[in-house]
C-alpha positions as CSV (number, residue, x, y, z in Angstrom):
1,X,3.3,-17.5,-16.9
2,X,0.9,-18.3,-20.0
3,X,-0.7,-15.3,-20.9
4,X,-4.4,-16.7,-21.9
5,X,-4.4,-18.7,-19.1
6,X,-3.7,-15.8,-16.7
7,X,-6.7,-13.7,-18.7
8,X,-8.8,-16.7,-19.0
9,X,-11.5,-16.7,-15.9
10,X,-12.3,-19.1,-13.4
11,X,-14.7,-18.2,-11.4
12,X,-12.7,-18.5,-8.6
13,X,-11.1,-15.9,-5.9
14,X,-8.0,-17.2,-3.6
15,X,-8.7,-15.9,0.1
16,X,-5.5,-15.3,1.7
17,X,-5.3,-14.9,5.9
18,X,-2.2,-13.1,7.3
19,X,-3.8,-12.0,10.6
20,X,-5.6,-9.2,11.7
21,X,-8.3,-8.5,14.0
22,X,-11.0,-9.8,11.4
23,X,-10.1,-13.3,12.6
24,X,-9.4,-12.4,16.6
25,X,-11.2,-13.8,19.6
26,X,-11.0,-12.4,23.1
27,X,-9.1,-14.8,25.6
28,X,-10.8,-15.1,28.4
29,X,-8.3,-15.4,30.6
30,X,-6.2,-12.0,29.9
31,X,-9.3,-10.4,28.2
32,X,-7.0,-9.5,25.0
33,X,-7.4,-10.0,21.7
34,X,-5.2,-12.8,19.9
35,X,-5.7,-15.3,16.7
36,X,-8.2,-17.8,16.2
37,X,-8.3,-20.4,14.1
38,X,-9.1,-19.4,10.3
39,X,-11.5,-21.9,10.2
40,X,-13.4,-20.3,12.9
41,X,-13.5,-17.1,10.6
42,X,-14.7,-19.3,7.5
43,X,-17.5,-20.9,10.5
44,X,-18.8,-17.1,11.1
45,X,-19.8,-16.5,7.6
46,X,-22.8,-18.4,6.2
47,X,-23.0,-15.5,3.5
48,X,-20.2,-17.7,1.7
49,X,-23.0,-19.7,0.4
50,X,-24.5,-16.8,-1.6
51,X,-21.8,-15.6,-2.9
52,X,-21.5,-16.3,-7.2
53,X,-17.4,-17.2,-7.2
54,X,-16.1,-20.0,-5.5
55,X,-13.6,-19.5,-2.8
56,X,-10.1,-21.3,-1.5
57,X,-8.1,-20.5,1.2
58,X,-4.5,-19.9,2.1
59,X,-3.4,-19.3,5.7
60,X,-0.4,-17.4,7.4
61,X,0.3,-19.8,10.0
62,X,0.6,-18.8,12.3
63,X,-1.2,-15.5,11.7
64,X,0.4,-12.4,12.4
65,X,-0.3,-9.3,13.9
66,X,-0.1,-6.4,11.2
67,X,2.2,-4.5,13.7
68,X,5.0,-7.5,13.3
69,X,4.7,-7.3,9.0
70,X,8.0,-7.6,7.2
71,X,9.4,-7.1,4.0
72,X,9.8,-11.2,4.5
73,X,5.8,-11.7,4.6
74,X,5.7,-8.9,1.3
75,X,7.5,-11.6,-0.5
76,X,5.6,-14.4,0.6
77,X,2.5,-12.9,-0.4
78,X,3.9,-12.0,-3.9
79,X,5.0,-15.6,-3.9
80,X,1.3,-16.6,-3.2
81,X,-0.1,-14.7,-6.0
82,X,2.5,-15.9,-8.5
83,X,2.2,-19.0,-7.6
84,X,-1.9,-19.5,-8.0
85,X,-2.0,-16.2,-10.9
86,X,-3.4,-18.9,-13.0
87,X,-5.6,-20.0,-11.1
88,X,-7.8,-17.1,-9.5
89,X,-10.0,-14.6,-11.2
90,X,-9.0,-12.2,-8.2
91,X,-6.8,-12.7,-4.5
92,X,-8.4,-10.9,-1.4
93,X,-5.9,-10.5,1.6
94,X,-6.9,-10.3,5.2
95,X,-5.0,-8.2,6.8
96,X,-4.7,-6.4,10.3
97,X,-5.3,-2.1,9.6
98,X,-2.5,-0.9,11.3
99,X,0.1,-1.5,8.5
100,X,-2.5,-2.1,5.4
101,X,-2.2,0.7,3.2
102,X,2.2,-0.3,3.6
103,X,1.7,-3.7,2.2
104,X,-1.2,-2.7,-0.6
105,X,1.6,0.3,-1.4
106,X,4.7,-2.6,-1.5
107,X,2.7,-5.1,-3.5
108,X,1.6,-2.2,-5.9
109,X,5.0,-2.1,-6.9
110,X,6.3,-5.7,-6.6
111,X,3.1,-7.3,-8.8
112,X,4.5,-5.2,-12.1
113,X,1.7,-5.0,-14.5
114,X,-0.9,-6.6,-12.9
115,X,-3.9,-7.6,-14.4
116,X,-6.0,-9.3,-11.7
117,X,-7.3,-7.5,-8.5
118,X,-5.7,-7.6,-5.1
119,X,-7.8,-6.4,-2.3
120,X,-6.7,-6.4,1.1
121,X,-9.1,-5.7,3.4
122,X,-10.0,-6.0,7.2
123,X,-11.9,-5.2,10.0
124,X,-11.7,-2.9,13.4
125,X,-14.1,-5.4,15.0
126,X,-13.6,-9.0,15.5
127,X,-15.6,-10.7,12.8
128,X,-17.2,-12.9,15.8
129,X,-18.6,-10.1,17.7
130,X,-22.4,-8.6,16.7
131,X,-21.8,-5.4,15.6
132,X,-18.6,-6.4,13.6
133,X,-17.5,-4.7,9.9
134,X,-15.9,-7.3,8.8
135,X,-18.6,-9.8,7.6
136,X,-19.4,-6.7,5.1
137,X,-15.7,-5.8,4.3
138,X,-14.7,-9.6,3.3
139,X,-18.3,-10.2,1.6
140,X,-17.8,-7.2,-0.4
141,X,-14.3,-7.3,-0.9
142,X,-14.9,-10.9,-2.7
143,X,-17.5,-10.1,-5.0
144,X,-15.1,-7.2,-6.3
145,X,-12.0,-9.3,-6.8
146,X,-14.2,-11.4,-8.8
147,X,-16.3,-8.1,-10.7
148,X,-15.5,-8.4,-14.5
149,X,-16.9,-6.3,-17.6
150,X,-18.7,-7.5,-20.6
151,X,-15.2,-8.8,-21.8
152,X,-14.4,-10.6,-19.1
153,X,-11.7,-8.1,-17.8
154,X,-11.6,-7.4,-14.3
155,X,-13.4,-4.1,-13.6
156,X,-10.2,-3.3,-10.8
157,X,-7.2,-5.2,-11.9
158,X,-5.1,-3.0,-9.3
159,X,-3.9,-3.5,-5.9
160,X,-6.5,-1.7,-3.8
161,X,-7.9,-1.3,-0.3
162,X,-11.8,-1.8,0.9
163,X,-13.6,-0.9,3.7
164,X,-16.5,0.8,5.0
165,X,-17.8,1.4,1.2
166,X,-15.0,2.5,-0.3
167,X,-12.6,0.8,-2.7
168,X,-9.0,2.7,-2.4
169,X,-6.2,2.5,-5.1
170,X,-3.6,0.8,-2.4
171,X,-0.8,3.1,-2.6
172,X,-2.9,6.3,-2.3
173,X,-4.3,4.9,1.3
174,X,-3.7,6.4,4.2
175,X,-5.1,4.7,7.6
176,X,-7.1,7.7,9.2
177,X,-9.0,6.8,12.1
178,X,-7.9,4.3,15.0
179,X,-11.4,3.7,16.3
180,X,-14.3,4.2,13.7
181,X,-15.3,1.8,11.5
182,X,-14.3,4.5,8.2
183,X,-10.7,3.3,9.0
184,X,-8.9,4.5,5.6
185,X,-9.2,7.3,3.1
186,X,-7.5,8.5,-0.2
187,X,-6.8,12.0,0.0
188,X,-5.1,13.1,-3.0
189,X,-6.9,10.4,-5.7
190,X,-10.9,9.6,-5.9
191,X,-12.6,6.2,-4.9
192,X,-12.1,3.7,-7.7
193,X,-15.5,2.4,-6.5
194,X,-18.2,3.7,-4.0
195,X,-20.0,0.7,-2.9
196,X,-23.7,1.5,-1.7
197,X,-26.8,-0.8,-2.5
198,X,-24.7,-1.4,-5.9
199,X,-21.4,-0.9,-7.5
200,X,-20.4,2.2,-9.1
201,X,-17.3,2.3,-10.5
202,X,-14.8,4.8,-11.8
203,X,-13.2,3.7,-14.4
204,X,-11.7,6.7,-15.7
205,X,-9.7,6.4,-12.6
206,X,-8.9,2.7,-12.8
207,X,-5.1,1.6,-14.0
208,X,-5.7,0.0,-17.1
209,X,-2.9,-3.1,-17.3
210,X,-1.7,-4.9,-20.6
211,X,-3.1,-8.0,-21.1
212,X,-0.6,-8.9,-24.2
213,X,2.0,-8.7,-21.5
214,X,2.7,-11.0,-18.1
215,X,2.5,-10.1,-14.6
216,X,6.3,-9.8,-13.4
217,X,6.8,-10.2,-9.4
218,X,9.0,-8.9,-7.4
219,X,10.4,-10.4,-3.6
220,X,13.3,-8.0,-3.4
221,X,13.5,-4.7,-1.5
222,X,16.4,-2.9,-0.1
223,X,14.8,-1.6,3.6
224,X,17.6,1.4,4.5
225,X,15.2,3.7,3.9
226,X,13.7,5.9,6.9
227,X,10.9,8.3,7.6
228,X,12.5,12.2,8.6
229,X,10.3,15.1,10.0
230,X,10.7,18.2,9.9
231,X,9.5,20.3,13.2
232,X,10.9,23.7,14.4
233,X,13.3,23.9,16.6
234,X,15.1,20.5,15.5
235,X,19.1,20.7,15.9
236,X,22.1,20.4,13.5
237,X,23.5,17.6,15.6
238,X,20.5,15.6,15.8
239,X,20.3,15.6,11.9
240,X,23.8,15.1,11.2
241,X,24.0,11.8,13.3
242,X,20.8,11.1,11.3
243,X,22.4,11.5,7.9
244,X,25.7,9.3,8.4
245,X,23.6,6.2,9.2
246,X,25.3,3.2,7.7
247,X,24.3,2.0,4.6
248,X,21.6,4.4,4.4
249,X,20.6,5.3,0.7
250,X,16.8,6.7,0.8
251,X,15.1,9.4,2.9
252,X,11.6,10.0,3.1
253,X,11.7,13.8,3.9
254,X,8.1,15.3,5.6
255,X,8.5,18.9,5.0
256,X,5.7,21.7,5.6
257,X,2.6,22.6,3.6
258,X,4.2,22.6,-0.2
259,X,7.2,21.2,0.4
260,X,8.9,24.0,2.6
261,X,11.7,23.3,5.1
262,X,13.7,25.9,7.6
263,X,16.2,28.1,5.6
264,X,18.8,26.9,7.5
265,X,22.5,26.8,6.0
266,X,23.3,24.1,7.9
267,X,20.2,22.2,7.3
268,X,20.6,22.6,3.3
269,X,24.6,21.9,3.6
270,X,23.7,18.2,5.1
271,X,21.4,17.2,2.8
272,X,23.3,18.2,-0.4
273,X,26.4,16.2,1.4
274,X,23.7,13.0,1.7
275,X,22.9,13.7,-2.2
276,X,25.8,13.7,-3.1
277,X,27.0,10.4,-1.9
278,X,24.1,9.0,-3.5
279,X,21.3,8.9,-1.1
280,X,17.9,9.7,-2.2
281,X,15.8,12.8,-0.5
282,X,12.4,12.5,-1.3
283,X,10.4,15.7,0.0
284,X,6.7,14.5,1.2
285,X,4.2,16.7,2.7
286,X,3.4,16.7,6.4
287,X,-0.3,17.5,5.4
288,X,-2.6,14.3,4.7
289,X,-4.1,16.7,1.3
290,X,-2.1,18.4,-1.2
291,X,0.9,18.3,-3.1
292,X,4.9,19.9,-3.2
293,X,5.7,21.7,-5.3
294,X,9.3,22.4,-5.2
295,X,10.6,25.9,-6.0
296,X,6.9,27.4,-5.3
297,X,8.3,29.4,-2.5
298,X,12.0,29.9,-1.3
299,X,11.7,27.6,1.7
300,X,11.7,24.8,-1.1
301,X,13.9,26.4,-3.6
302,X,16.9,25.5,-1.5
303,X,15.9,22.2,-1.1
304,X,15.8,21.5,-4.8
305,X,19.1,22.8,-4.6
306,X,20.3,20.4,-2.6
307,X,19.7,17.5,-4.6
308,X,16.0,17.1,-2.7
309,X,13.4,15.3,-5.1
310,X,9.9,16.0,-5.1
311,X,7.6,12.8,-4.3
312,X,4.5,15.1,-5.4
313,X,1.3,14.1,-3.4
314,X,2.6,10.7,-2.6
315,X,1.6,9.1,0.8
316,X,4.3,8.2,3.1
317,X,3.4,4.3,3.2
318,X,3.7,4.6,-1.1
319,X,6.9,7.0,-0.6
320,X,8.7,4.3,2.0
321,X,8.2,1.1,-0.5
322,X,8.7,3.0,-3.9
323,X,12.4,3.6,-2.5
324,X,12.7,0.2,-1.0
325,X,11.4,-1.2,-4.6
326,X,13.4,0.8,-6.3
327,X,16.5,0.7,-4.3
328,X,16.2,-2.9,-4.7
329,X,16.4,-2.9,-8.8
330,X,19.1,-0.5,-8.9
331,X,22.3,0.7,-7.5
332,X,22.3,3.8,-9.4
333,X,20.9,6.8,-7.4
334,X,20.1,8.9,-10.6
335,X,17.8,6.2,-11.3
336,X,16.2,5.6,-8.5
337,X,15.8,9.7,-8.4
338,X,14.5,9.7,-12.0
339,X,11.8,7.1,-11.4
340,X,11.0,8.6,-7.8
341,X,9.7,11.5,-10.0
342,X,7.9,9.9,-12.1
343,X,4.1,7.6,-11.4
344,X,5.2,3.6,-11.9
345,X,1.4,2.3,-10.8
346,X,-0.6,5.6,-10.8
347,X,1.2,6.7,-6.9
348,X,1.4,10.1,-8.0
349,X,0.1,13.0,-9.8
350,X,2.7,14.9,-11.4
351,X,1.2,18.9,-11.2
């Protein structure tokens, strides 16, 4: 990849369609929403015509529904980006909400050093119906991919998230609301843009890349990785069965408030047995705010005893595809633990 022609601008964003329910129409025969056509999309938006970038398309065909995305369709879309990084000032991704802020935290990780901005964005109405978001969400989301500064730099060369106004660092989005059009919010890490009448950036908060160096993708991730939660009342048996899954090398633990699980001897016994044949613990917080801190109180102590790493304020989309990244690029678990503590693309905030 040639450095100055990756920096050099284009004015031009690639538009990339996976699915979603931006680009749904209601069958009129079951009543349900299902794909249309992405040139029906393109038909629905004579805004294109104002916009100062010119656009090209790529299509999933067909498209998907967000529920059926894959570690598969992660590679693909890094393979897209590669492929045209050249070419594009910026790459927007239309993308169904229900597993967004997973594939803007896996492509954080898997487009090392970007310098360009991704945005994926979406819409909770069909972009055909009248009081639809996603006319706004795509027309806003293309004028930032394609937003430089004075230099010619991007303003957001990150993988990020917009909707409803506000511009998210991808893996620090959580989706928070089923039904409202204010689908996704960043709870431990400000807006890297608030988009009212105009622009107004933060760029004290924006990853700055290194343009001397090139964008490195990644396509492969190691998926034996699963999501554990702590609740009272849960049973030695249950967790033990959970622990000797084959193959299983990375845990995504949710404890309580700071990072506090039961003090349980049984409970700490199992996970220092998981440690200790190399699988990763990584203690998230059930709350959507906040950060653990291990060792704060004695309901964490123990689990930093066990082996138990802290994955700070880290959301559990970020927490799932760091491991699967990571686990991925190397068979050493004191690696992988070493980097899990540690903020690759700006995922955490070490306290």
């Amino acid at each position: 990849m040639n450095n100055d022609r990756a920096n050099t601008r284009v004015n031009k964003v690639l538009l990339i369609y996976t699915g979603g329910t931006i680009g749904m129409g209601r069958n009129v025969q079951t009543g349900a929403l299902e794909p249309l056509n992405f040139e029906h999309l393109i038909a629905n938006l004579p805004e294109f015509a104002y916009l100062q970038t010119d656009i090209d398309t790529y299509q999933f065909t067909p498209p998907i529904d967000s529920s059926d995305m894959s570690l598969r369709r992660w590679a693909q879309l890094v393979r897209i980006i590669a492929d045209n990084y050249d070419s594009y000032d910026g790459f927007v991704i239309l993308h169904g909400t229900d597993t967004m802020a997973y594939t803007a935290s896996a492509l954080s990780f898997m487009l090392e050093n970007l310098t360009k901005p991704v945005i994926l964005t979406g819409s909770q109405l069909p972009i055909g119906q009248l009081r639809t978001d996603g006319k706004e969400n795509l027309v806003t989301s293309i004028e930032l991919a394609s937003a430089c500064d004075e230099e010619g730099h991007p303003m957001v060369p990150e993988v990020c998230i917009y909707f409803s106004g506000k511009l998210i660092r991808g893996n620090r989005s959580t989706k928070e609301n089923a039904d409202g059009f204010n689908a996704f919010n960043s709870f431990n890490y400000p807006l890297l843009c608030d988009a009212g009448i105009e622009f107004n950036f933060h760029p004290h908060y924006i990853l700055k890349p290194d343009y001397s160096r090139p964008m490195i993708p990644h396509t492969a991730l190691d998926p034996n990785v699963v999501v554990f939660s702590l609740f009272p009342g849960i049973q030695q048996n249950v967790v033990r069965h959970f622990l000797d899954v084959p193959d299983l090398r990375g845990i995504v633990l949710r404890s309580y408030g700071s990072g506090n699980a039961p003090q349980k001897p049984w409970l700490i016994r199992l996970l220092k047995e998981a440690t200790m044949r190399g699988v990763t613990i990584v203690n998230i917080s059930q709350c959507v705010a906040g950060s653990v801190k291990m060792g704060r109180y004695e309901a964490s102590f123990h689990l930093k005893e066990a082996g138990v790493v802290s994955g700070y304020d880290s959301t559990v989309e970020s927490a799932v595809t760091k491991l699967m990244f990571l686990q991925a690029k190397y068979k050493d678990c004191h690696t992988i633990r070493s980097l899990m503590d540690r903020s690759i693309c700006g995922e955490i905030t070490r306290g």
